[in-house]
MITIFI-19076 format. One record per residue (C-alpha): residue number from 0; residue in three letters; x, y, z. Coordinates in nm, 3 decimals. Layout:
N
- n;res;x;y;z
- NUM;ALA;X;Y;Z .
...
//
This chain:
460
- n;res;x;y;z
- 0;UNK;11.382;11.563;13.031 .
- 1;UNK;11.009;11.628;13.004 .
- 2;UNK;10.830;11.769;12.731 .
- 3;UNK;10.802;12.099;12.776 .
- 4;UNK;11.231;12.122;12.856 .
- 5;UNK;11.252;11.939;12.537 .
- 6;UNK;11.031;12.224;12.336 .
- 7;UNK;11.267;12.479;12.551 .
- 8;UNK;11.568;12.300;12.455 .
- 9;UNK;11.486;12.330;12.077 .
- 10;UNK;11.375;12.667;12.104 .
- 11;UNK;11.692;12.771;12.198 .
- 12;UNK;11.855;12.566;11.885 .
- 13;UNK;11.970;12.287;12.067 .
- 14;UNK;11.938;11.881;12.018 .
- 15;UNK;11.899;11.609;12.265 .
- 16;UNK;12.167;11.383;12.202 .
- 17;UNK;12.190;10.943;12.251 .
- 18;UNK;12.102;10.824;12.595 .
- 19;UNK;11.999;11.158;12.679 .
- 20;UNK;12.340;11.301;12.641 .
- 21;UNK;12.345;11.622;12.439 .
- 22;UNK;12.468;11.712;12.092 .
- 23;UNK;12.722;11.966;12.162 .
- 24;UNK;12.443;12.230;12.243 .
- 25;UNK;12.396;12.333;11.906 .
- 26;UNK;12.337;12.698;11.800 .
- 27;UNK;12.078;12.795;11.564 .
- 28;UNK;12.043;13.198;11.472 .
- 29;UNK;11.631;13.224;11.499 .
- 30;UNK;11.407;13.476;11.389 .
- 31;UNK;11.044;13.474;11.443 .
- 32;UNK;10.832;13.306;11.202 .
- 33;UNK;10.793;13.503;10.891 .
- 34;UNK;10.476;13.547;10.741 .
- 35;UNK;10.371;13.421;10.404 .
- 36;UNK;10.417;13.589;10.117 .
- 37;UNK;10.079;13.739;10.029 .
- 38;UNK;9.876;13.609;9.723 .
- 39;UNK;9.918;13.239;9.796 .
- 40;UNK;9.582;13.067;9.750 .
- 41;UNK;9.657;12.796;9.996 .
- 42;UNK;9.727;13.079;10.304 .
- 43;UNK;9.468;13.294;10.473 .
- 44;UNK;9.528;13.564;10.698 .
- 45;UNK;9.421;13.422;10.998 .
- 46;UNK;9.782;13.186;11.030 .
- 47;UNK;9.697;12.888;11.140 .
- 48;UNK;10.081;12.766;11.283 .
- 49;UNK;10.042;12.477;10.960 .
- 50;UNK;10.068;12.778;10.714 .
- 51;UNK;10.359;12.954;10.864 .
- 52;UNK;10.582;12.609;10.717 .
- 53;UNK;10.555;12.752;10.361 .
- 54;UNK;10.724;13.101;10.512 .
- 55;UNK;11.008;12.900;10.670 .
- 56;UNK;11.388;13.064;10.602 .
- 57;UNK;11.702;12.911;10.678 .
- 58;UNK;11.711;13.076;11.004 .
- 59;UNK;11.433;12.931;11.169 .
- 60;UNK;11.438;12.562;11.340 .
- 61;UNK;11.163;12.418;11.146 .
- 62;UNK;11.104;12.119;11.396 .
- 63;UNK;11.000;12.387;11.690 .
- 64;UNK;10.713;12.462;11.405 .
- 65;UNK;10.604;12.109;11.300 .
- 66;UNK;10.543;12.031;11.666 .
- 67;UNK;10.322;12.299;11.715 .
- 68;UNK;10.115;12.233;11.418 .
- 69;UNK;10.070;11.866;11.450 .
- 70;UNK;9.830;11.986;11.712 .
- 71;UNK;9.607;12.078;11.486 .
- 72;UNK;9.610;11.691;11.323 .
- 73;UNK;9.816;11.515;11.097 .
- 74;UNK;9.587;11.612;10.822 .
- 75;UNK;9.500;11.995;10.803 .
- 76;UNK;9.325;12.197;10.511 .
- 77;UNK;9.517;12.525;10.516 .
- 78;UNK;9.342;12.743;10.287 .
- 79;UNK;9.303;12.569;9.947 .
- 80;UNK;9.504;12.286;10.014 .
- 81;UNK;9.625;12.018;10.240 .
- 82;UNK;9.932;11.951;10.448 .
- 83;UNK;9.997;11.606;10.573 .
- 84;UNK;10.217;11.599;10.860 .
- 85;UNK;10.150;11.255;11.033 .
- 86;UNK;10.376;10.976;10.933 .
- 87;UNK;10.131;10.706;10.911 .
- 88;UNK;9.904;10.942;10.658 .
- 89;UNK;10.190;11.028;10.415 .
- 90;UNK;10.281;10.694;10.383 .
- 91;UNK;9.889;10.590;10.319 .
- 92;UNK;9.882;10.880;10.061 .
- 93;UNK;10.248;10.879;9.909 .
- 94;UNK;10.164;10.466;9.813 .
- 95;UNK;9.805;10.478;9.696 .
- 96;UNK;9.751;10.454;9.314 .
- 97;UNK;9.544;10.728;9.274 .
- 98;UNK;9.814;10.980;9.397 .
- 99;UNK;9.892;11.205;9.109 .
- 100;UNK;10.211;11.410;9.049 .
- 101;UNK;10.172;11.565;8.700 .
- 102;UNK;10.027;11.864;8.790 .
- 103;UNK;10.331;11.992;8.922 .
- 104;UNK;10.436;11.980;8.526 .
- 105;UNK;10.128;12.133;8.406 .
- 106;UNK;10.200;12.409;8.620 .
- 107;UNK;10.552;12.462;8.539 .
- 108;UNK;10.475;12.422;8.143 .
- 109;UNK;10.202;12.741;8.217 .
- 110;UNK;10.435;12.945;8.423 .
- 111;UNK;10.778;12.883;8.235 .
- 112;UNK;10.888;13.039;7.885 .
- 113;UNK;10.941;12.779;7.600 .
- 114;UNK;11.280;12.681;7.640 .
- 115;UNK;11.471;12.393;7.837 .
- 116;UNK;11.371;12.512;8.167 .
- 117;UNK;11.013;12.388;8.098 .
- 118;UNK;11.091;12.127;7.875 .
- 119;UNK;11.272;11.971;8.189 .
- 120;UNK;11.011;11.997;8.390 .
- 121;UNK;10.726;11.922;8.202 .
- 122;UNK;10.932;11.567;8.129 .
- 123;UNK;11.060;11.514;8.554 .
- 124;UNK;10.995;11.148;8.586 .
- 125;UNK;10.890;11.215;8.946 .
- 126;UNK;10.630;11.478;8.760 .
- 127;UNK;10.459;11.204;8.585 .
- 128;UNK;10.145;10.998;8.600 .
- 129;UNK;10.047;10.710;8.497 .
- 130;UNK;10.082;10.552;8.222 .
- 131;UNK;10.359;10.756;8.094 .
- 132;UNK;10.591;10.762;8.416 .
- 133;UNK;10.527;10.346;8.426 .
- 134;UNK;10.676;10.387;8.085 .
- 135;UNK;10.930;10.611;8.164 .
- 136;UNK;11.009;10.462;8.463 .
- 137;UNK;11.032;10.073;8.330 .
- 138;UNK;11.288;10.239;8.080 .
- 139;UNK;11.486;10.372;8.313 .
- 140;UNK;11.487;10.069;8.554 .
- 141;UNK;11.682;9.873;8.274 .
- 142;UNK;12.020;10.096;8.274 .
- 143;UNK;11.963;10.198;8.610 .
- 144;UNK;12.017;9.866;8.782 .
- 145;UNK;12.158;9.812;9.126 .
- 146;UNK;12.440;9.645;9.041 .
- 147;UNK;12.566;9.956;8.807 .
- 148;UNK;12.483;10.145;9.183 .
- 149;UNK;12.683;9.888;9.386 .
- 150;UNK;12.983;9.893;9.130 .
- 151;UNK;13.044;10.244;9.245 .
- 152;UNK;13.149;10.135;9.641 .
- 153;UNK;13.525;10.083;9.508 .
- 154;UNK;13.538;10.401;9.330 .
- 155;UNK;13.355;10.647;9.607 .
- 156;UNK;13.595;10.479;9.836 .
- 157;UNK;13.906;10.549;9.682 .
- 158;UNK;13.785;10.972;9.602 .
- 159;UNK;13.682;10.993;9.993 .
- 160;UNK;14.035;10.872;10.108 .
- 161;UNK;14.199;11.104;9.824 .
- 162;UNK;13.988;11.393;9.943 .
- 163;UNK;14.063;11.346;10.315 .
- 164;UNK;14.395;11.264;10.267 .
- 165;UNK;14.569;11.663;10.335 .
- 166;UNK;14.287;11.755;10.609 .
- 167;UNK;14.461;11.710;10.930 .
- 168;UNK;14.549;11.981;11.228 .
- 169;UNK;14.390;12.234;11.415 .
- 170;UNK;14.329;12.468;11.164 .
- 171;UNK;13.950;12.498;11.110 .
- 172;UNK;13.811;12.398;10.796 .
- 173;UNK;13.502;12.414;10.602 .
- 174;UNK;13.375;12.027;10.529 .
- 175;UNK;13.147;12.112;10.308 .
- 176;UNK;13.353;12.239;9.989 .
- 177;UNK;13.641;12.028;10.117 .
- 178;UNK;13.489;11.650;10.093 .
- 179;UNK;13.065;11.683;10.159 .
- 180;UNK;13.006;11.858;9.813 .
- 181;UNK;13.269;11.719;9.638 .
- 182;UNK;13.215;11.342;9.631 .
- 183;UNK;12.883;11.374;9.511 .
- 184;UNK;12.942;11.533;9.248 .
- 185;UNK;13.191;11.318;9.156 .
- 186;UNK;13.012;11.018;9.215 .
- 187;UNK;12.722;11.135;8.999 .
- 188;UNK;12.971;11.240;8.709 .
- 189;UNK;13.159;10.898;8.701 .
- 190;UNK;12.783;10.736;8.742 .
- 191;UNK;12.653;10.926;8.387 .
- 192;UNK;12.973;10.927;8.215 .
- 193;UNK;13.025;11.251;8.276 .
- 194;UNK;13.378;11.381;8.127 .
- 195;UNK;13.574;11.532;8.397 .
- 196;UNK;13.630;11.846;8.234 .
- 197;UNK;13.264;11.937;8.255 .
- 198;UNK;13.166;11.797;8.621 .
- 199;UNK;13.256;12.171;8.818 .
- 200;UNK;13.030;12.369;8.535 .
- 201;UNK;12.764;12.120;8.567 .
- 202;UNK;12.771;12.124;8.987 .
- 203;UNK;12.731;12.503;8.938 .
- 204;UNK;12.453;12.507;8.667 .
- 205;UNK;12.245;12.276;8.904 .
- 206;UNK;12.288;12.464;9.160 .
- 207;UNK;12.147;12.738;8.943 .
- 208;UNK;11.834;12.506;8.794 .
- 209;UNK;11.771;12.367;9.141 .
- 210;UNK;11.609;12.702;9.207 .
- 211;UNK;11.303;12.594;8.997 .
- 212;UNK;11.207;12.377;9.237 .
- 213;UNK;11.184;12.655;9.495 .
- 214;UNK;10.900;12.883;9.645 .
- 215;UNK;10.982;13.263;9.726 .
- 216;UNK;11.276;13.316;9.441 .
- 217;UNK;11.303;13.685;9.317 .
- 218;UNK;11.202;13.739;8.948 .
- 219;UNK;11.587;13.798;8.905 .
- 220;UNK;11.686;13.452;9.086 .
- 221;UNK;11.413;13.282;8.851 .
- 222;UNK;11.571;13.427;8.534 .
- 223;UNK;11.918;13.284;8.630 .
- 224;UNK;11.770;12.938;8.684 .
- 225;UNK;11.613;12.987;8.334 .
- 226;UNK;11.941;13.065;8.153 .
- 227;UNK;12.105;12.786;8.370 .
- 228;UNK;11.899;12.518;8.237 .
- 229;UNK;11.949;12.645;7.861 .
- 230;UNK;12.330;12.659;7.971 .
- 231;UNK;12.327;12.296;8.134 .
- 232;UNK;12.107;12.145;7.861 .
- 233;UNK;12.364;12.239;7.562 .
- 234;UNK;12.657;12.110;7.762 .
- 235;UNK;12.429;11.783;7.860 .
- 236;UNK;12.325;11.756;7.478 .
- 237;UNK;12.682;11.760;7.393 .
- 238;UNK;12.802;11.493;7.603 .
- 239;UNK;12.471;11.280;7.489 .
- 240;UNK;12.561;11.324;7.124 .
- 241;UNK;12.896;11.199;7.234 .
- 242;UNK;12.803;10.909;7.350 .
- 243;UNK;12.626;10.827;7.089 .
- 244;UNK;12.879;10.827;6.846 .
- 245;UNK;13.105;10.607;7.066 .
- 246;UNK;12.940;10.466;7.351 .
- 247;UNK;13.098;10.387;7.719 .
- 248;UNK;13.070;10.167;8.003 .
- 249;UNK;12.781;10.437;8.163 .
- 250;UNK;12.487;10.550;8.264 .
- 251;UNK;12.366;10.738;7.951 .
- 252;UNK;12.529;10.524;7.715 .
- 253;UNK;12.268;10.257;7.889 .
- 254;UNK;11.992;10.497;7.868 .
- 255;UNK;12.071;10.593;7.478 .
- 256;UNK;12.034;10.178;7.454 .
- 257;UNK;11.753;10.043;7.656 .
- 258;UNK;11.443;10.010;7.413 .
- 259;UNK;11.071;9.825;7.513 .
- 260;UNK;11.026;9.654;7.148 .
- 261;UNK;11.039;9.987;6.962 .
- 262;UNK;10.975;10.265;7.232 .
- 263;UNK;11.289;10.452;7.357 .
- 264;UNK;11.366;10.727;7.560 .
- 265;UNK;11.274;11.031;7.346 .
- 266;UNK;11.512;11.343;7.293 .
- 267;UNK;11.342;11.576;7.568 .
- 268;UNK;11.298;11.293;7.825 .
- 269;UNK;11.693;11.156;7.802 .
- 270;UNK;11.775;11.559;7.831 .
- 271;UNK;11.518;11.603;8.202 .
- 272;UNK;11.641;11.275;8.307 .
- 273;UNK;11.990;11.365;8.275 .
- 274;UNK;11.989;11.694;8.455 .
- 275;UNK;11.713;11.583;8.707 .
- 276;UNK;12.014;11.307;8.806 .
- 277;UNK;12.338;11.515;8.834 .
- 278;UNK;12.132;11.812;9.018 .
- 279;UNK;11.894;11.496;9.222 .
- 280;UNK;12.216;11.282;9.271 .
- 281;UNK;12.439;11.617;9.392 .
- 282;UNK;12.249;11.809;9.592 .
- 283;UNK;12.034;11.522;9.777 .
- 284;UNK;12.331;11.338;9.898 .
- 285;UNK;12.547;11.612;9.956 .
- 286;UNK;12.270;11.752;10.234 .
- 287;UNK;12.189;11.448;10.348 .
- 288;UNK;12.551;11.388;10.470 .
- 289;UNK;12.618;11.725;10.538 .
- 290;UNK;12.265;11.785;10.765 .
- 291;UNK;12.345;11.473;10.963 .
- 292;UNK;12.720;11.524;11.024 .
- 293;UNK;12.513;11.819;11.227 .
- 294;UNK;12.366;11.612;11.503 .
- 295;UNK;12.654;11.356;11.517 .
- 296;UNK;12.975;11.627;11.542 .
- 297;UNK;12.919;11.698;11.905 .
- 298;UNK;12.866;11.376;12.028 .
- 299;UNK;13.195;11.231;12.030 .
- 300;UNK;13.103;10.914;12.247 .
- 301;UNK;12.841;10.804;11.950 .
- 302;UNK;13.175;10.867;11.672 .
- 303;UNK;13.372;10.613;11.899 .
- 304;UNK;13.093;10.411;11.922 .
- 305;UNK;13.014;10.391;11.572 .
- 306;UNK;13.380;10.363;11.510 .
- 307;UNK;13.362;10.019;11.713 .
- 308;UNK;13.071;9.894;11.499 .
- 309;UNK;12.755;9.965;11.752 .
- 310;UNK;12.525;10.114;11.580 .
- 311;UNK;12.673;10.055;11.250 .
- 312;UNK;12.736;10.342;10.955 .
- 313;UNK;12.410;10.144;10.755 .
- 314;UNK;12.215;10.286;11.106 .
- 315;UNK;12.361;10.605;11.164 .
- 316;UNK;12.257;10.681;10.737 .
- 317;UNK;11.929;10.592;10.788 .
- 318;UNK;11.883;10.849;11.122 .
- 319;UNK;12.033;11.090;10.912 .
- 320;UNK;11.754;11.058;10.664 .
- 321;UNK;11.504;11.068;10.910 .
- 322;UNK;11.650;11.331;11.143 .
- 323;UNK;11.777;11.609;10.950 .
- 324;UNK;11.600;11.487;10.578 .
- 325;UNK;11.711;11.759;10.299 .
- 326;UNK;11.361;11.759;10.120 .
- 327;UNK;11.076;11.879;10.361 .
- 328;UNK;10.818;11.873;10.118 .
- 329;UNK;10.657;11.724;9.843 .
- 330;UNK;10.300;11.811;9.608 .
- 331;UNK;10.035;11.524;9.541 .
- 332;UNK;9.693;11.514;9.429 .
- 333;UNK;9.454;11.239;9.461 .
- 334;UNK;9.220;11.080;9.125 .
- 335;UNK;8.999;10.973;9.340 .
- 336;UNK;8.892;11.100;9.731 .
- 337;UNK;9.070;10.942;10.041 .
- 338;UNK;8.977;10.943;10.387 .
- 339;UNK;9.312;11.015;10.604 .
- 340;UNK;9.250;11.010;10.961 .
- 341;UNK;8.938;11.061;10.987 .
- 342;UNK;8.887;11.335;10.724 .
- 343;UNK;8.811;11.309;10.342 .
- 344;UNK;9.063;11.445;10.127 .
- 345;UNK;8.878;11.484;9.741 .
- 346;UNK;9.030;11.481;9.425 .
- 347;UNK;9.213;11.747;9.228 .
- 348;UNK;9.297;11.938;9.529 .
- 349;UNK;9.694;12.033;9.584 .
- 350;UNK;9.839;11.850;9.907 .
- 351;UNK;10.169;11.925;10.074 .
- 352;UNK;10.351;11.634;10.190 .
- 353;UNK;10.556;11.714;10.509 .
- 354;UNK;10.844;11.462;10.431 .
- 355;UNK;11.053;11.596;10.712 .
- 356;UNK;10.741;11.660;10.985 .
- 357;UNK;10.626;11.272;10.938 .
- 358;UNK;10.987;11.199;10.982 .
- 359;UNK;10.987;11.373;11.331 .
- 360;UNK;10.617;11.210;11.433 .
- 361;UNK;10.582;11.058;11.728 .
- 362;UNK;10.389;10.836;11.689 .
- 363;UNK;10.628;10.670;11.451 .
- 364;UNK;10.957;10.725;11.626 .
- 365;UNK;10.967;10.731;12.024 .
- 366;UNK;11.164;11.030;12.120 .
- 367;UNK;11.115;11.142;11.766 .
- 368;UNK;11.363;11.480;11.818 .
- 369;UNK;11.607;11.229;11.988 .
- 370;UNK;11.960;11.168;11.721 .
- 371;UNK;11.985;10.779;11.785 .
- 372;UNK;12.106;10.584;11.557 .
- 373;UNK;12.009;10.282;11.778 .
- 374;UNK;11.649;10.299;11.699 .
- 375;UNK;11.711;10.095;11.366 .
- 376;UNK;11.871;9.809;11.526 .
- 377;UNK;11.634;9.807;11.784 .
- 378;UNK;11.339;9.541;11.742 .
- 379;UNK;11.091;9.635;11.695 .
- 380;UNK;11.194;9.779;11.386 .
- 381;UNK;11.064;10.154;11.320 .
- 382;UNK;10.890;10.251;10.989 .
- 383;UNK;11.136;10.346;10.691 .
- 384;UNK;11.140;10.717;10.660 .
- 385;UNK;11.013;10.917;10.411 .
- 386;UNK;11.352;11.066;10.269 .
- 387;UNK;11.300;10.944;9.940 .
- 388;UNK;10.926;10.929;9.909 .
- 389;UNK;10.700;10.599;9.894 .
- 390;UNK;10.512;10.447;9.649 .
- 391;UNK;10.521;10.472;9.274 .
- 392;UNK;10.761;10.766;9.272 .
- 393;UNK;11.018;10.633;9.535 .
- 394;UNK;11.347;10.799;9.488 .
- 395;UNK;11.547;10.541;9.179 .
- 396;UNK;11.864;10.694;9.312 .
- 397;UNK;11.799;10.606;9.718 .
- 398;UNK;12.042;10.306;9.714 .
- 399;UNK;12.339;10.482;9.611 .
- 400;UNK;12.262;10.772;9.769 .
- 401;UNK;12.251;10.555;10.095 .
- 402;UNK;12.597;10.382;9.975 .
- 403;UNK;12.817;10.760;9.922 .
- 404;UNK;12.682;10.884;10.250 .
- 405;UNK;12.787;10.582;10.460 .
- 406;UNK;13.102;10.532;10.259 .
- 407;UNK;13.178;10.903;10.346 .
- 408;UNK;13.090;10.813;10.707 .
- 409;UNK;13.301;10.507;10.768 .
- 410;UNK;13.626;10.704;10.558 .
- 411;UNK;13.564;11.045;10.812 .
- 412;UNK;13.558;10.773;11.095 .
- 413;UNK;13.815;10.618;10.988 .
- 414;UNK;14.089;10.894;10.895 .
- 415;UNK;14.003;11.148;11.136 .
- 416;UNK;13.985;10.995;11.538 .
- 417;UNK;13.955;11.364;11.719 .
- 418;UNK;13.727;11.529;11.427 .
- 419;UNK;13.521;11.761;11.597 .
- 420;UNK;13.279;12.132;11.562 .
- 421;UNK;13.518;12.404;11.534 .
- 422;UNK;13.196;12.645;11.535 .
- 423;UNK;12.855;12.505;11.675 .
- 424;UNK;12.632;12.853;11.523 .
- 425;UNK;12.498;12.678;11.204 .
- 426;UNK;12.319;12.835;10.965 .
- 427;UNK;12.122;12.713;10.672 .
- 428;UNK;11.923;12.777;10.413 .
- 429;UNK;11.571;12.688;10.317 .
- 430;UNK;11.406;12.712;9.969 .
- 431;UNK;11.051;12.590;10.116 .
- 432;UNK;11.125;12.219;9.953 .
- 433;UNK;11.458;12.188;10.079 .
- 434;UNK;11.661;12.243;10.353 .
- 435;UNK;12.063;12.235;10.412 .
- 436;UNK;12.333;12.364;10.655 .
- 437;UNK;12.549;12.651;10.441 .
- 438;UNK;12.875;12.542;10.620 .
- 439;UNK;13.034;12.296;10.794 .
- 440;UNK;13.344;12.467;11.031 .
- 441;UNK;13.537;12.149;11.172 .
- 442;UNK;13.922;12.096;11.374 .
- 443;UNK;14.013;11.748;11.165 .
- 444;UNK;14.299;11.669;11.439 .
- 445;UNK;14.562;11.440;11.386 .
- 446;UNK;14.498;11.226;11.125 .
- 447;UNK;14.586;10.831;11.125 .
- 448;UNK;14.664;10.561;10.838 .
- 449;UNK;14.360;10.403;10.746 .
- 450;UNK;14.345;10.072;10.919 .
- 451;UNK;14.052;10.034;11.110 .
- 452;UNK;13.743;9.973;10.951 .
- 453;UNK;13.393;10.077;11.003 .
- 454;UNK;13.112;9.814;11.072 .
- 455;UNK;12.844;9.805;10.810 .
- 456;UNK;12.553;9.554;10.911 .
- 457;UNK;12.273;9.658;10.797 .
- 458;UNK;12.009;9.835;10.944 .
- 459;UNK;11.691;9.624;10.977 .
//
């Protein structure tokens, strides 16, 4: 298929599947690009096709778009600011040490009423610069350790075949509310310590806060995320205090611990870590599997496959990430100018990192709009994607969000032989940063005893 049939084919919502084999010819309900909402100093009213990605909604492929703009370079000025879309330039940018991220808390702390909504993110660990975030960060690193991660496999095993367990027939079903949302936030409950009690109000107050981190929210959605951080701090506050009286085997107990010689984790900063991990650790993972299980569902030769151990769950993960990434973009400013190809970004100007355009480049990833696994046990070995960031403000949580979504894999595999797309119209929604599929109709099948196991090599 040449080029131009590939641009046609995802026009029309569909995805070109392993070995050329498509994905189920997926639907997607488009609508032209929206404009920009007016006011924003980085748009101008001459739209370049860069500045229609801030306008994106859940209706529109955004891949269709970040093709047509990487015409224009993988570095582009779009009014006052920058969007990096090549994969090669994000990574130069996201690692250098004079990328900066704490504006993003100065301008939350200016726009935000006092109150917990700005105290969490003035104190975001990924909103920090140096030397504080080292700080914070080294702090965290000692109760956040990958073995506490890797402890976890047993227990996110054992909820996945519990949850999977009754879903069996030909009676459609919605995956999403019945295993994709529900593990995570399990997983990230039993990783804090969080009592079980509490874990539902705490999925739905996240879901509230998470709309912070939006662009486009209605004064009325903005309030709500307000009062849902107030509401999610005093229950978070509770279950610190808690702990502290009688400590557990956990993840905040080990945060209320870990000291440098006499500097702790202060008050506000335990409070913003804490919700930044059960809404991080919950939503991330959650569309990660879900936004993959997109492009693998209608290829039922690649299930068998995978089933069979070539390419293994550790591969098919890590083409999730790249392929259908839940975070699109990220903000950066440089301390210092950089030259990206071939133009000279300065300092204290905002940049947009396309997380999920660089994902898609080209020049990266052969066949970049291509679902296939295979590419990561294919020598030589493509560049990591950029899922979880690079550099000095890498995702802490990647590795177990890598381990739920391949355990969820390999116990869907393995439960559910003839699991297939009851309805192939998906729709999603997009809050400018992220992006994730709304539902998630599937026929489970027969279901079998779990016997067979999934092959996990790693991907290289």
């Amino acid at each position: 298929m040449g080029s131009a049939e590939r641009g046609l084919a995802r026009r029309e919502g569909r995805r070109i599947g392993t070995e050329g084999k498509g994905l189920g010819r997926r639907r997607l309900a488009h609508t032209p690009l929206a404009e920009p909402p007016g006011g924003s100093d980085f748009m101008m009213k001459s739209q370049p096709p860069g500045a229609k990605i801030f306008a994106l909604n859940g209706e529109q492929d955004p891949y269709v778009l970040f093709e047509i703009a990487r015409r224009d370079g993988p570095v582009q000025k779009i009014g006052g600011a920058w969007l990096i879309l090549g994969h090669a330039e994000a990574t130069q940018l996201l690692r250098s040490p004079t990328t900066r991220s704490g504006f993003l808390a100065d301008g939350y702390r200016a726009r935000l009423p006092p109150g917990a909504a700005r105290e969490e993110m003035s104190h975001r660990v990924n909103f920090l610069d140096p030397p504080r975030h080292a700080r914070v960060r080294g702090l965290i690193s000692k109760a956040f350790t990958p073995r506490r991660t890797s402890r976890l496999e047993p227990f996110i095993r054992e909820r996945c075949r519990e949850l999977i367990a009754p879903l069996s027939g030909e009676k459609p079903i919605d995956l999403l509310p019945a295993f994709a949302h529900e593990i995570p936030s399990l997983v990230i409950s039993e990783l804090l310590g969080v009592p079980l009690e509490y874990r539902d109000r705490l999925t739905h107050l996240s879901t509230r806060v998470s709309k912070l981190l939006g662009t486009g929210n209605s004064s009325q959605e903005m309030a709500d995320a307000i009062s849902g951080a107030e509401e999610m701090h005093a229950t978070l506050r509770g279950i610190i205090e808690a702990r502290r009286q009688k400590p557990e085997d956990d993840l905040l107990s080990a945060l209320l611990a870990v000291a440098e010689g006499d500097d702790r984790l202060s008050e506000s900063e335990l409070l913003s870590l804490a919700a930044t991990v059960y809404s991080a650790g919950h939503r991330t993972t959650r569309d990660l599997f879900a936004n993959g299980m997109t492009a693998l569902l209608p290829n039922r030769e690649l299930m068998d496959a995978i089933r069979s151990g070539t390419p293994s769950s550790t591969a098919v993960v890590e083409e999730f990430l790249r392929f259908e990434t839940p975070t699109h973009l990220v903000g950066r400013m440089l301390s210092e100018p950089m030259e990206l190809a071939g133009v000279t970004i300065p300092p204290g100007e905002g940049i947009f990192v396309g997380l999920a355009a660089a994902n898609r480049d080209p020049a990266a990833y052969p066949d970049a709009d291509r679902f296939d696994p295979a590419r990561w046990i294919r020598e030589p070995a493509p560049p990591a994607p950029l899922s979880f960031v690079m550099g000095a403000h890498f995702c802490m949580g990647a590795s177990l969000a890598r381990l739920e979504a391949r355990v969820m894999l390999e116990v869907l595999l393995e439960r559910l032989p003839e699991l297939r797309l009851a309805d192939e119209a998906l729709h999603w929604h997009h809050t400018g940063v992220f992006r994730g599929v709304d539902a998630l109709w599937v026929i489970p099948g027969p279901a079998r005893s779990v016997g067979a196991r999934v092959t996990r090599t790693p991907a290289r």
